[in-house]
C-alpha positions in Angstrom: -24.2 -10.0 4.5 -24.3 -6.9 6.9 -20.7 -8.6 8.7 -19.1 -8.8 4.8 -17.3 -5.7 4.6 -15.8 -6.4 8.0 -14.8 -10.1 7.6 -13.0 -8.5 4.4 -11.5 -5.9 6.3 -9.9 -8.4 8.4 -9.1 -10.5 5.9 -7.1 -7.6 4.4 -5.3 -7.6 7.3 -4.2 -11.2 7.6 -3.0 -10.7 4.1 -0.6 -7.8 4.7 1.2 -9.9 7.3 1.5 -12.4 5.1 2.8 -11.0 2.2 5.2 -8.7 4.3 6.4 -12.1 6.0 6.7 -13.7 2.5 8.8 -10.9 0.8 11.1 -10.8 4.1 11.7 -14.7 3.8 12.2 -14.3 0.5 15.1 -11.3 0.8 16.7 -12.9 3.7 16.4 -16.4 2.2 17.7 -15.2 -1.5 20.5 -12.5 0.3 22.1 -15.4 2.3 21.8 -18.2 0.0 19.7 -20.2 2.6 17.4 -20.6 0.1 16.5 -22.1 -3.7 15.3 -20.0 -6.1 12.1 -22.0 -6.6 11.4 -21.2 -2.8 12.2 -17.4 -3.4 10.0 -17.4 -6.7 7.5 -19.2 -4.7 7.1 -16.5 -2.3 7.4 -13.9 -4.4 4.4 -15.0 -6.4 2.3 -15.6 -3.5 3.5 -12.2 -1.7 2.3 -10.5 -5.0 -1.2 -12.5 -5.2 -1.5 -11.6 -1.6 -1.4 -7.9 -2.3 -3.4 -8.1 -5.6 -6.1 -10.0 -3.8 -5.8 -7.2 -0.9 -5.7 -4.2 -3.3 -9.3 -5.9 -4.4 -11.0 -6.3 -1.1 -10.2 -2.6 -0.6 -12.6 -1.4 -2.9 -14.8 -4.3 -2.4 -15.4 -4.1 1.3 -16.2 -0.4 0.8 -18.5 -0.8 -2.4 -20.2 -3.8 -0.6 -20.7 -1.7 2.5 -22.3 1.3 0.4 -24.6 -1.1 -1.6 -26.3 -3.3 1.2 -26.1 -0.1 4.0 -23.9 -2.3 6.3 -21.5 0.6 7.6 -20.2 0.3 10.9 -17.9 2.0 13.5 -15.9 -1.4 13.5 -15.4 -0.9 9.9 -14.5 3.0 9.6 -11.8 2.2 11.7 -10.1 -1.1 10.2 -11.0 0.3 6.5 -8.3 3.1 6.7 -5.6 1.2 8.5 -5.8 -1.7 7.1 -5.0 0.5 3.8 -2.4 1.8 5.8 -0.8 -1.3 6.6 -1.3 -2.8 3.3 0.3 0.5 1.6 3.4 -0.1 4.1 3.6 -3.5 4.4 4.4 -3.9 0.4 7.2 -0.8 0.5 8.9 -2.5 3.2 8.4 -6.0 2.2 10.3 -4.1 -1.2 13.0 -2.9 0.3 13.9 -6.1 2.2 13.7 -8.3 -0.5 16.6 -5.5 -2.3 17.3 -2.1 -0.6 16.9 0.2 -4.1 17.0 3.7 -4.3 14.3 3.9 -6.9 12.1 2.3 -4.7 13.5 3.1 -1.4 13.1 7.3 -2.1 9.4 7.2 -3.4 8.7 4.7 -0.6 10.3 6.8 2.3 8.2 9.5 1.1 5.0 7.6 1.1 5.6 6.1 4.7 6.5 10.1 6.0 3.4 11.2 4.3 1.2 8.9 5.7 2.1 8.3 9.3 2.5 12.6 9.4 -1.0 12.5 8.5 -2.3 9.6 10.9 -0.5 11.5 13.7 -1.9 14.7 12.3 -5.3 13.5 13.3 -4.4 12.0 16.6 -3.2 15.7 17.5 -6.8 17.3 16.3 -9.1 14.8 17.4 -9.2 16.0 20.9 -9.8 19.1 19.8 -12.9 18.5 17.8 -11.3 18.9 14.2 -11.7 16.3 11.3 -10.1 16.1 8.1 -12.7 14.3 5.7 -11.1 12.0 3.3 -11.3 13.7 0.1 -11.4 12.3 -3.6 -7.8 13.0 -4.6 -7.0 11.6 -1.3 -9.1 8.2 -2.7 -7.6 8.6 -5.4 -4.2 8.4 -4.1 -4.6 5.1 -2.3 -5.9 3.5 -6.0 -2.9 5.1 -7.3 -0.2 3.3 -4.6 -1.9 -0.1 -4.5 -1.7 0.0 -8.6 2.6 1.4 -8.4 3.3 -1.5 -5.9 1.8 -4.0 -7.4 3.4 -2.8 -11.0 6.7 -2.3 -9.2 6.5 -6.3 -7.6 5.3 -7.4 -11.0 8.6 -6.1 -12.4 10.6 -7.0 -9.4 9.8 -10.8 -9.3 10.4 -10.6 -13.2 12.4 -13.9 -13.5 9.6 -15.8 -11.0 7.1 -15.3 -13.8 8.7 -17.4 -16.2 8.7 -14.3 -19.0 12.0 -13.7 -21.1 15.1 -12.3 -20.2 14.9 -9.4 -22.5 16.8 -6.7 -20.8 15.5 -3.8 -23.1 11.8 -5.3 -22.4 12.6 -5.8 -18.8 14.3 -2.2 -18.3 11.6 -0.1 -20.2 8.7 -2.4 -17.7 11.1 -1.2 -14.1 11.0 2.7 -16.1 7.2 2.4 -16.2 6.6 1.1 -13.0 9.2 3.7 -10.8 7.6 6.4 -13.0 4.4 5.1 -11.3 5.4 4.6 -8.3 7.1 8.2 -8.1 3.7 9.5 -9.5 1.8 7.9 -6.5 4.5 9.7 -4.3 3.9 12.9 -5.5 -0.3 12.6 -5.6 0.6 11.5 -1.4 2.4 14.4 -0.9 -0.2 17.0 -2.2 -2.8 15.3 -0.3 -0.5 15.3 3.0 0.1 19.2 2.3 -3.8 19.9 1.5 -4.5 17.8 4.9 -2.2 20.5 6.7 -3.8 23.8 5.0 -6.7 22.5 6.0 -6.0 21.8 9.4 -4.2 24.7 9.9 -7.9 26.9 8.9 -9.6 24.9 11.1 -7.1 25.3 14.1 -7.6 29.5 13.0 -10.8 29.5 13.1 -11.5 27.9 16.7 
């Protein structure tokens, strides 16, 4: 039980590369017509069962650590960048699978926000600073995983075998960008709260 939250971890991460190698054959495949729409629709449902499945073991691994006291260096390090590479892995997998400005804008600003911060704390480590993970900042990684996965939902509409109801289908893609643009904005507080805060503790030593 104590290796749980770990194996999951990893798991997590074995499932990022294959739902980012899913949605790229399925962009390339669909783009160049090397490929049946069964196959794309396929892929496209298992990329998104793949990230739902991952979204779950984020909070899992974490509860399940908490609850049976099984923390671990190992797993403060994989926890947050598997997160990372989950979070990054779905925006690009997106944008191969079709290059849209509503999803390519909100993205781009998600991918700047977090590898800023990542480098961030490579810059202060040495130094002795930490930037603790705050609850907004928790927050915003629950808000992400739920815009992508509401954003690929509507994406792979046709794969899902629901009607072709444009006015259904076009007020579900509003919902989910409005989302997803939300999710944007909650990352870029969080990214400029990080630097205020670093920036104190830089003044103060």
């Amino acid at each position: 039980m104590k290796a749980l939250p770990n194996i999951m971890t990893g798991l997590r991460l074995l499932l990022c590369l294959a739902l980012f190698a899913a949605l790229a054959a399925a962009g390339w495949g669909l783009r160049h017509e090397g490929m049946s729409l069964a196959a794309g629709f396929a892929l496209c449902r298992f990329a998104f069962a793949a990230f739902v499945v991952a979204a779950v073991t984020d909070f899992l691994d974490g509860w399940l650590a908490r609850r049976y006291d099984a923390t671990s260096l190992l797993g403060a390090i994989l926890d947050p960048i598997a997160d990372k590479i989950l979070v990054c892995g779905a925006i690009l997998g997106l944008m191969a699978v079709e290059a849209e400005p509503s999803v390519m804008l909100p993205g781009g600003i998600i991918l700047f926000r977090e590898f800023a911060v990542s480098a961030l704390r490579e810059v202060l480590a040495p130094r002795g600073v930490k930037l603790p993970v705050t609850f907004l900042a928790k927050t915003k990684t629950a808000l992400q995983l739920f815009a992508l996965a509401a954003v690929m939902f509507v994406r792979f509409w046709p794969a899902w075998g629901l009607p072709l109801d444009f006015r259904v289908f076009r007020q579900a893609e509003l919902a989910a960008h409005m989302v997803l643009w939300l999710a944007a904005l909650v990352t870029v507080w969080t990214g400029i709260e990080y630097a205020l805060s670093a920036r104190k503790a830089l003044a103060r030593g």
